[in-house]
C-alpha positions in Angstrom: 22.3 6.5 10.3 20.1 5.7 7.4 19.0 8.9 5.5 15.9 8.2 3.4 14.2 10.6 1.3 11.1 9.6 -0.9 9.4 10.9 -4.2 7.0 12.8 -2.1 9.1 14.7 -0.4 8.7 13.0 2.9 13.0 13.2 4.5 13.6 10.3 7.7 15.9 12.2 10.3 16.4 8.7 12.1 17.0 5.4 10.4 14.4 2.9 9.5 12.3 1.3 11.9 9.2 -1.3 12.1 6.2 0.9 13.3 4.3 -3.1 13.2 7.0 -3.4 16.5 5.6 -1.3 19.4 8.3 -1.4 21.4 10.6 -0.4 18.9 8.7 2.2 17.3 8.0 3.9 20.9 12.0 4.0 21.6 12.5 5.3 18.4 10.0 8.1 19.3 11.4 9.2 22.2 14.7 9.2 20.8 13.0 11.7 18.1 11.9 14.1 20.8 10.1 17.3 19.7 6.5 16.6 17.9 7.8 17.7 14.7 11.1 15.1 15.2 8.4 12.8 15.8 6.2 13.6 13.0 8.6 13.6 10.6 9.6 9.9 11.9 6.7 8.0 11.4 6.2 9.7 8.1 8.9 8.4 6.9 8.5 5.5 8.1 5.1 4.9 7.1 6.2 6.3 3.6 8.6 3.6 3.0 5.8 0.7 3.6 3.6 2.9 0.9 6.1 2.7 -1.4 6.0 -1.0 -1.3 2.7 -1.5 -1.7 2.4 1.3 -4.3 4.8 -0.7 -6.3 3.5 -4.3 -5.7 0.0 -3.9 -4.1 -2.3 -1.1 -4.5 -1.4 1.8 -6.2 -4.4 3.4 -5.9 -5.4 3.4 -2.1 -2.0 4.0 -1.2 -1.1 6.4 -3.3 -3.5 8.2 -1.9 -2.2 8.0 1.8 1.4 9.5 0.4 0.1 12.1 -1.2 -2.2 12.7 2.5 1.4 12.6 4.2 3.3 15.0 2.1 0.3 17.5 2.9 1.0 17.3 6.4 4.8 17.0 6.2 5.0 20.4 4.1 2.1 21.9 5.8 4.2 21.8 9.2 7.4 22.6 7.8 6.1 26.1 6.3 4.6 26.4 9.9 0.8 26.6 8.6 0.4 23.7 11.0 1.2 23.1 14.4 3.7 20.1 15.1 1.6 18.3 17.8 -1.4 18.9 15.2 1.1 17.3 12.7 1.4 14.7 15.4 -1.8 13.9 15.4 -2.8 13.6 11.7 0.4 11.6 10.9 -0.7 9.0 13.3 -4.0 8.6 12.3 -2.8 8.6 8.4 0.2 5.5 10.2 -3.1 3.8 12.0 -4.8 3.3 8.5 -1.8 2.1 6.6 -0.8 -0.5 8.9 -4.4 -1.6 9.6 -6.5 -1.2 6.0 -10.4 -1.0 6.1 -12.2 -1.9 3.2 -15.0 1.0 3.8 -14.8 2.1 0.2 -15.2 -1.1 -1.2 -18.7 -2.6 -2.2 -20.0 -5.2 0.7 -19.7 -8.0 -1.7 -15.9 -7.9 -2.3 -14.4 -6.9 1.2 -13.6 -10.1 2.4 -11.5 -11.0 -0.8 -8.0 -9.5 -0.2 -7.6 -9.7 -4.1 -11.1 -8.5 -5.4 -11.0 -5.1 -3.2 -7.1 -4.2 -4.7 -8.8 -4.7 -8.2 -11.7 -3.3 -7.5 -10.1 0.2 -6.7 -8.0 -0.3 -9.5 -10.4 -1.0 -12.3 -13.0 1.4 -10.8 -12.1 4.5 -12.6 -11.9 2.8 -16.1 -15.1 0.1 -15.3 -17.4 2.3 -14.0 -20.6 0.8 -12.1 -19.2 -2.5 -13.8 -16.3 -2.6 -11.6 -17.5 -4.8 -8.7 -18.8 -7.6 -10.9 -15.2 -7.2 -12.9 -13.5 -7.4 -10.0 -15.4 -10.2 -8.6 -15.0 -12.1 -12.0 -11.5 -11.3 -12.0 -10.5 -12.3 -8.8 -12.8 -15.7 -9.3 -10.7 -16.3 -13.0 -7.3 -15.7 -11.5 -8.2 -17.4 -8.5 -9.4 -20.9 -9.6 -6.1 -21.1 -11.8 -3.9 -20.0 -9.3 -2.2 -23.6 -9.2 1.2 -24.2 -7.2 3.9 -22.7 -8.5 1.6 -20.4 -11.0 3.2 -17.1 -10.9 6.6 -19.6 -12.7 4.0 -21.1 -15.1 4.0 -19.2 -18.5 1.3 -21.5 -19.8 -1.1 -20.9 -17.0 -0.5 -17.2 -16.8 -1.5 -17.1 -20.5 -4.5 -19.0 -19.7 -5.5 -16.2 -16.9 -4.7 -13.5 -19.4 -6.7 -14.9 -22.2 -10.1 -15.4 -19.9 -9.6 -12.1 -18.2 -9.4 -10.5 -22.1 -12.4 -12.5 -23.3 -14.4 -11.1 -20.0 -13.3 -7.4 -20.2 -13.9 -7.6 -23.8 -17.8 -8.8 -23.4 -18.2 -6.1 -20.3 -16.5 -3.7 -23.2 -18.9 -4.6 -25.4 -21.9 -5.1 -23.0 -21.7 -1.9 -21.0 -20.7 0.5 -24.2 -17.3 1.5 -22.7 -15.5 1.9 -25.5 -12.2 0.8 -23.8 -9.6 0.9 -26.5 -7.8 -3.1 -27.1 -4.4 -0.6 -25.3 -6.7 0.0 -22.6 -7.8 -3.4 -22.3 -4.4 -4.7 -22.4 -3.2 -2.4 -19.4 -6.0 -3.6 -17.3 -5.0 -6.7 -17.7 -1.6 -6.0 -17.1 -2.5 -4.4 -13.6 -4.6 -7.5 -12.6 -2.1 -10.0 -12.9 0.6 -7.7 -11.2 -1.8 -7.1 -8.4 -2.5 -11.3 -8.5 1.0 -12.1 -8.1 2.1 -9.6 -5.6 -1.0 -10.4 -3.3 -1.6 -14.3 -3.7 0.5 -17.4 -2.9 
């Protein structure tokens, strides 16, 4: 039996299973039993596809949901929450991980996949510029994005360089007094985001 335990605390007493499978991840349920068995095994589960994307995807939406988890987890386990109430909040915490809505994210961007990750990423640093950054970004990275890109050195540099030049006018234009460090880490974070979420 796979034991898992993550960096939020979150421990698996059953082994791995897709929650995207229905079938499976209703077996593996009533295998699990009591509400708190049960709880505890689709937070784990759901944990281990947040630490994927929280490595690849999004960091910032989904670190959010682990962080919503672990509240719930310990919350039950110190017995300041009821396991079917546990239950309850761990599935609607599962729902929302496995099918993301883009309700935080400006009107413009939510129907590009890439846009709305770097939009919640650049937010904090951007400010009120972050949706046209985001939208420039995803257009820069986008329109290079050739076959075979993410193994192209050359074209990679050529992203980098026109998302510096942008965030360094945006720097300029909107006062934000984003260090060349700062700058650099942004741009860091875009492409990571670019290669883990496009073709």
């Amino acid at each position: 039996m796979d034991q898992y335990i993550s960096a939020t605390g979150v421990e698996s007493i059953t082994g791995k299973i897709d929650l995207y499978d229905r079938e499976q991840r209703a077996a593996a349920l009533e295998a699990a039993g009591s509400a708190s068995s049960k709880a505890e095994t689709i937070a784990s589960n759901v944990e281990r596809i947040l630490e994927e994307r929280i490595r690849i995807e999004d960091p910032v939406s989904y670190r959010r949901f682990s962080d919503m988890l672990r509240e719930v987890i310990e919350r039950m386990r110190a017995g300041w929450l009821a396991a079917a109430d546990a239950l309850v909040q761990v599935e609607q915490i599962e729902n929302e991980v496995l099918q993301p809505r883009s309700d935080d994210v400006p009107e413009p961007l939510r129907d590009r996949r890439l846009a709305v990750v770097l939009f919640r990423n650049l937010r904090e640093s951007m400010g009120k510029a972050a949706v046209d950054t985001a939208a420039a970004i995803d257009e820069i990275i986008e329109s290079r994005a050739i076959v075979g890109w993410k193994e192209n050195e050359d074209r990679q540099k050529e992203m980098r360089q026109a998302i510096d030049d942008y965030l360094f006018d945006v720097n300029d234009e909107q006062q934000l007094e984003l260090s060349i460090e700062h700058i650099d880490a942004l741009i860091d974070s875009c492409m990571e985001r670019a290669r883990a979420i496009l073709k």
